[in-house]
Each structure stands twice: as C-alpha cells, then as structure tokens.
N, C-alpha and C positions, 0 to 999 in steps of 0.2 A: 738579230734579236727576234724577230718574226718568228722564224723557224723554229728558235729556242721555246717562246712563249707558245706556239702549238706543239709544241714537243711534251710540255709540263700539263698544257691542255689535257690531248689524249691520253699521259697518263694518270691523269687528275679521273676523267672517264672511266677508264679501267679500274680503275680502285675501286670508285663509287659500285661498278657494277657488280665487281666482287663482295663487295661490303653486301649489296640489296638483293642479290643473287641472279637479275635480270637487269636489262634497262628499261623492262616495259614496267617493272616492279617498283623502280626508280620515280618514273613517269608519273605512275597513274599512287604510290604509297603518300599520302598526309604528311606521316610519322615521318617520313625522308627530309623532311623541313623543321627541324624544331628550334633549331640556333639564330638569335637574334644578336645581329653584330652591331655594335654602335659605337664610333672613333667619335671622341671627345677632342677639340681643339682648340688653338684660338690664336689668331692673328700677333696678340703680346705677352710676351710672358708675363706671372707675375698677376693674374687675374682668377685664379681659383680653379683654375681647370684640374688639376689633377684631388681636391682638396671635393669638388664636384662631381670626379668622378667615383671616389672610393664613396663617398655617401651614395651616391646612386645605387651602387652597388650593394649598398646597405638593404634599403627603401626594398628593393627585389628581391632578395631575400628574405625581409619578410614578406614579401607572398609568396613565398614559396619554390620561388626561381632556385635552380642553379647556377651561378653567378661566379665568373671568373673575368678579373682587369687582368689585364696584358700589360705590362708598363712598355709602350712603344717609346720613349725617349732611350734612344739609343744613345744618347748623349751623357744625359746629366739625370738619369732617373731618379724616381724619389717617392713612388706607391709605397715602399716599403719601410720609408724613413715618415711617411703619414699614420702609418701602422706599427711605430716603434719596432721595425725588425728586419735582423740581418743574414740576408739568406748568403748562404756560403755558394752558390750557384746561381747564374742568372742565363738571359736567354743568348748570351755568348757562345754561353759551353755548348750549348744546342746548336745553335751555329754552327760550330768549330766543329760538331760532332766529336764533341769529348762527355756531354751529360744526356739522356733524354726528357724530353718534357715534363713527364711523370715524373722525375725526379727531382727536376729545377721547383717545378710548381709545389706553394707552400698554402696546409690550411692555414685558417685564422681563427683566432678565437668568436669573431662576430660572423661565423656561417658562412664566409666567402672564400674563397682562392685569390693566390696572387701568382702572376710570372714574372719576377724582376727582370727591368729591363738589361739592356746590355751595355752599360755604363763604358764611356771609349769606342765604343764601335761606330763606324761613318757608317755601312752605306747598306741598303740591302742588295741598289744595283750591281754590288761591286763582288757577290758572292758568285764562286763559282757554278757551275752546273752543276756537279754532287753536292756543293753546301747547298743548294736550293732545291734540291730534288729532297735530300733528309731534310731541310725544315720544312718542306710541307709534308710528309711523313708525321713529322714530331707534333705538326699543327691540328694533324687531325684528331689525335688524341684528346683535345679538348671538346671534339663534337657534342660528346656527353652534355655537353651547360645548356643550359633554359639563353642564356643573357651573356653576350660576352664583351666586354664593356673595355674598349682600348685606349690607353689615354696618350696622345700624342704628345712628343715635342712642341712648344710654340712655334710660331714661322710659318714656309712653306718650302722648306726642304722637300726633297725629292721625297724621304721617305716619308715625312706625314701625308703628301699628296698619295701615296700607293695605301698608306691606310685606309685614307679618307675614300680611295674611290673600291675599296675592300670591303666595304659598313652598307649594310641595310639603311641605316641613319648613321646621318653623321652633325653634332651637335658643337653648333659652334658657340663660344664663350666671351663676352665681351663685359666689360663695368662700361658707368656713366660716361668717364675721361675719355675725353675728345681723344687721345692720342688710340687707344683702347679702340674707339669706334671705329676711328679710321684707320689702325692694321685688322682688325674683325672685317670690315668691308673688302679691304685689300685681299684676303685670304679666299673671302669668299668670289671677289672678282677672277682669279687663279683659278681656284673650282672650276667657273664655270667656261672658261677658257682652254685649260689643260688638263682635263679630266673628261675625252671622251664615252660616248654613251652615256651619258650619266643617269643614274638609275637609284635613286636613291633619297628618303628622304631626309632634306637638308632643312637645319633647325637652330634655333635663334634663342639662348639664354642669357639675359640681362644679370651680372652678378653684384651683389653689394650695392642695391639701389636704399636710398632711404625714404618712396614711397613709390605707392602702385604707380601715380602720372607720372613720376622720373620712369621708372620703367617701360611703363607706354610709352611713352617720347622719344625716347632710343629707339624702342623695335619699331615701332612705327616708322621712321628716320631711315631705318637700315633694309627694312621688308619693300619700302615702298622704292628707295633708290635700286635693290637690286631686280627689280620689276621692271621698271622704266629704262634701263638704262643696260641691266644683262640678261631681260628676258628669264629671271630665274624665280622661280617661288622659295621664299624663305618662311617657313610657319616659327610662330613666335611658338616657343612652347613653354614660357613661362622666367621669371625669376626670382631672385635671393635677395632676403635683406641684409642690410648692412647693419650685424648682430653682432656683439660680445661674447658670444658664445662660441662663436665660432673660431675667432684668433688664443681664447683659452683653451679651445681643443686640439687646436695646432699645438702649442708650445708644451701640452699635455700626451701631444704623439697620438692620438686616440678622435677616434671619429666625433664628429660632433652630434650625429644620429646617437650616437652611443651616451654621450656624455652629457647632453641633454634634448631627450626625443621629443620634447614639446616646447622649445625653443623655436624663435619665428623661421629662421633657415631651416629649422629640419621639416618643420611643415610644409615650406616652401618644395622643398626636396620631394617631399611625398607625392606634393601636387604634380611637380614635373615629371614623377614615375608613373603616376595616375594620368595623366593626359598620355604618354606616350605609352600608355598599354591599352589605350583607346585608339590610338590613330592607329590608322592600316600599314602593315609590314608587305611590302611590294613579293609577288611570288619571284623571288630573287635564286631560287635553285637551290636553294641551302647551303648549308658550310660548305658543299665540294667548292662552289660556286666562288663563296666568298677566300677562298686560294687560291681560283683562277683566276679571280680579277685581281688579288694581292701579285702575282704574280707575272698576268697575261698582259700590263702594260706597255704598250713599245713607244 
C-alpha cells in the first residue's frame, strides 16, 4: 500500500509540473492554489448535512465562487434528489472508467455544479490501480472551482474518513439530540485518532437549534470535551435554526436559499459562509495536494 500511495504521489507531482510548466513555478505561483475543499459530515444520519451542504454551496455562489458538491455518499446519495434531478451518469461510471467527469458533472439552474454520487458502490479502497490512477485524472478536472464542497456519507466508513482527511476544512454537523452529540463527538474522536497529520481545519455546526444558548450549549459541550480529552481544536462556526422553511423546501426538492433567502436558516447559512471565508485556509498545496491525501492514505 505504501508503495502504491508514493506511486500516485510522484505521479500526482508530475502532472502538477506539467500543468505549471516548472516546479519552482509550482512553488513560488499564488494562482497554483485556488480550490477550497471542504467535506461536510456528521456522526448520524438524518441531521441536515447534505440539505447544508447544497445551501452552502448556494451562499458561495453568490459571491461569486465557483462551486461544485461532490456527492461523496457512495452509498445512498441524494444531492441530486435536493435538487429535484436525475442524472443518468454518476461518479460510478468515472470510476468504472466508462464516463468522464466533464460529462457526469451537471449545471444547475441556481449557478452551481453537481457530481452525483455513486449510489451502490462500497469502497474507494477497493479500486484498482488503473481505477485510481483515472479517478484522479477525472478529479482534476474540476480544479477549475473557487469551493468544492463534498458531502459525505454519515458514519465513519473508510470512505468518509479519506474525504475528511482530503478537505482543507472539514465541517462537522450535529442538532441539539443527545444521540446526535454523541455520534458527532464519536466521529470526531476517529478524526483525531485515525486521520494522520492532520492538517486541517476542523469545524463545528449546530443544526436545527431553537435558540442562540441551545446552540451555545452544544458547541460549547463538544469544542470543550474535544480539547480536554483529544487535544483537538474544534471552532464553532456557527448554526441553523429550527425553521419551516426549510422542511417546505425539502418536499419542494429546491433549495431553501432559493425558496426563501430571508428566511432565519438562510441567514444563518450566510453567516456560516461568511465566517468561513474569514478564517485562514491552511497553505495546503492545492488541489494536486488534496488527491494526494484522498489517495496517499495507508
């Protein structure tokens, strides 16, 4: 496995150099860094995470980002079923190396991209070395984006761990419910356990509170145990109220940014765009980077 993962390494290297025409070019270029990855998670299903992430993805688009979700649930995805739409290609056939990216990948009518996930598929460890040499081929084609905004499986399957430790930030999602708090904890106890180097920062959204002290009381709760007990910093980056708006924009298939943008969630959404376009993106090596580590884990 070693071997494997410096194999994808070096050719991860060589690309890059061809793309930048040097490596000192690489090195010392700004512009070589523009993609911001951020894996969206959460310890239980059933908590708003994918429903957080396509508004996110709104929120940065209007500023003007280029914005592409990834639907990482290889499992049971459903970006596209938030978005009332049914792509006849998902990231299987990329996989399989039967579609390419560019072609799986679908606009939207609300300024964003989406890459449906790969509904049925287990495992990314389980691809061969030519499936993993063309999906990261197929990956890099999305370098292009401002924001690329991944929204995991619930759990901590292998494969949301290889997202999580993929992501610039990676933003974890938890409600009020005791059971909620503690798989959100659990998850993030895993992070910090089996996710070496960790490099990244790691972030804390309270979802569906029905006021600011419920919301305080949770992050507080969670930032403070995972301080004391796994040496980790977890920044609160804000949460969501527990709106009407938001369950009508589900069963409406349509964003809830869209369906009403002065609604208390969508504000809420803002603000969490707005703080994390404030806080510092670690010099992470850019996109090549963030396929090495999707990849370089043994």
């Amino acid at each position: 496995m070693a071997d494997q993962a410096e194999k994808l390494r070096e050719m991860m290297r060589q690309k890059n150099d061809q793309q930048d025409g040097s490596p000192a070019k690489k090195n010392t270029d700004k512009n070589s860094r523009q993609t911001r990855i951020i894996t969206v998670t959460s310890g239980k299903g059933g908590v708003g995470k994918t429903n957080i992430s396509v508004n996110m993805a709104l929120a940065y688009a209007r500023l003007g980002k280029k914005v592409v979700v990834m639907d990482a649930d290889l499992g049971l995805a459903n970006v596209n079923v938030m978005l009332n739409m049914i792509p006849k290609f998902n990231l299987y056939h990329v996989i399989r190396n039967q579609k390419t990216m560019q072609e799986i990948i679908q606009q939207t009518e609300y300024g964003i991209r989406i890459v449906a996930g790969a509904s049925g598929f287990s495992k990314i460890a389980n691809l061969t070395e030519e499936e993993r040499q063309n999906f990261i081929e197929e990956l890099n084609t999305l370098s292009d984006a401002d924001i690329i905004i991944i929204d995991t499986s619930a759990g901590v399957s292998s494969n949301v761990l290889d997202f999580i430790a993929a992501a610039d930030d990676a933003v974890i999602v938890t409600t009020p419910e005791p059971t909620a708090i503690t798989d959100a904890y659990g998850i993030i106890k895993i992070i910090a356990t089996e996710i070496d180097s960790l490099n990244m920062g790691l972030k804390l959204v309270v979802n569906r509170v029905k006021t600011v002290m419920e919301a305080k009381k949770v992050a507080d709760r969670m930032t403070t145990i995972a301080g004391q007990f796994l040496n980790l910093k977890v920044d609160y980056l804000g949460f969501i109220y527990d709106d009407p708006a938001v369950s009508q924009a589900v069963l409406r298939q349509r964003p809830f940014m869209v369906v009403d943008p002065k609604c208390k969630a969508s504000q809420c959404i803002q603000h969490i765009v707005g703080r994390m376009e404030k806080s510092d993106l670690r010099d992470s090596g850019g996109f090549g980077n963030m396929i090495r580590r999707l990849f370089g884990r043994t």
